[in-house]
Each structure stands twice: as C-alpha cells, then as structure tokens.
C-alpha positions in Angstrom: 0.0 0.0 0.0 2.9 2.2 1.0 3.0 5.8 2.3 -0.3 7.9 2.0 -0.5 11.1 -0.1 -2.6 13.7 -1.2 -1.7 14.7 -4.7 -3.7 15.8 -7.7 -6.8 16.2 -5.7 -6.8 12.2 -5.0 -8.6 11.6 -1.3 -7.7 8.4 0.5 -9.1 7.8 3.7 -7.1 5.4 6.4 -8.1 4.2 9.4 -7.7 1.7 11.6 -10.0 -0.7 13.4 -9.4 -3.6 15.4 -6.8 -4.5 12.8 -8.0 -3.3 9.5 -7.0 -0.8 7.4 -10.0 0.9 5.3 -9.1 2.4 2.0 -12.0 4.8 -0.1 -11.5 5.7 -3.6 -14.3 6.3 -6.1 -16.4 4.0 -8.5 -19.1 4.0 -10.8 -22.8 2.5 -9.7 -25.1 2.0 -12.3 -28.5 0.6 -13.3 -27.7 -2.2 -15.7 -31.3 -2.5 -15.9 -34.8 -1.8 -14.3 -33.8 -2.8 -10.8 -30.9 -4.1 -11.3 -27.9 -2.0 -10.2 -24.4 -3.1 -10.3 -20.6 -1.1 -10.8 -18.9 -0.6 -13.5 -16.1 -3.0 -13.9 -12.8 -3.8 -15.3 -13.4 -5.5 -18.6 -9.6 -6.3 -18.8 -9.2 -6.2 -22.4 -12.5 -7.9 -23.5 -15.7 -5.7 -24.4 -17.8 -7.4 -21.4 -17.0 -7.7 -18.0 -18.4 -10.4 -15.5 -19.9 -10.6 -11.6 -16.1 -11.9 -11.0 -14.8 -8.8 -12.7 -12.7 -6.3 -10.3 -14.8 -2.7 -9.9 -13.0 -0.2 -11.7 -11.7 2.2 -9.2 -10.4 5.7 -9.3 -8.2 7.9 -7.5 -10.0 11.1 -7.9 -13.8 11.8 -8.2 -12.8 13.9 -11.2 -11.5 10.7 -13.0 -14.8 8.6 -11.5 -16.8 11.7 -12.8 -15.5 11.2 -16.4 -16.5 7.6 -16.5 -20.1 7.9 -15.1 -20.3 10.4 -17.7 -20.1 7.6 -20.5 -23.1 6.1 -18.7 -27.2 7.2 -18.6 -27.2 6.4 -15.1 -23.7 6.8 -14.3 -23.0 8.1 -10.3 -20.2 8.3 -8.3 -20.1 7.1 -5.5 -17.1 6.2 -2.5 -15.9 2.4 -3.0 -14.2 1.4 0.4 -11.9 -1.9 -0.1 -10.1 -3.1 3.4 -7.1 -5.1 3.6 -5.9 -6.6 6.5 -2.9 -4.1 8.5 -0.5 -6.9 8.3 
C-alpha cells in the first residue's frame, strides 16, 4: 500500500479498526437494468466484464466523474476496499 499522499486532488481515507486498514477511492454505480444495479467493472481487455470482474476504481472523483459520464445512469459514489494491517 505504501506511504499515503494527497496529490492531484486524489482523497484516501485510512483508518484503523481492530486490525484493519480501510481504503476509499471512487467507482461507478449503475443501473444495468430496471432494478438491477451493479458497478462498472474492469473489462480487462474484453468488451464485457463479469460478476467476478474487479470494480473499476479511481483515485480522484474527477476521473470517477469522467467515466459515469459515458453512462445514462452513471453516479459516483465512494468504494471502500479493506485489507488486513498486516
């Protein structure tokens, strides 16, 4: 994970608890259809991505902002991954 910064307007939010450390970036949430929400995900190389797929996660909201553009019901929202302090 290494050292946290603050650069190019990119927020990271640490903290600890009881052992975990909680990192937020941004993603995309969509409606994929009537009902049926989902993120956008990594296609990795392919023009579909599946439920398996990793979420495609920014840095910045301007960059997450960008991508829900490309989509009717794009939104951004905070995408909070944790990983074990260790």
């Amino acid at each position: 994970m290494g050292i946290i910064t603050y650069s190019n307007l990119s927020v990271y939010h640490y903290r600890k608890w009881k052992g975990i450390r909680t990192m937020v970036t941004y993603a995309v949430w969509i409606e994929k259809d009537t009902g049926e929400f989902d993120y956008v995900r990594d296609t990795e190389g392919t023009n579909s991505w599946t439920d398996s797929s990793p979420v495609l996660q920014f840095d910045s909201k301007d960059d997450a902002e960008i991508e829900a553009y490309k989509w009717n019901t794009g939104r951004v929202v905070e995408y909070v991954s944790q990983q074990p302090t260790t």
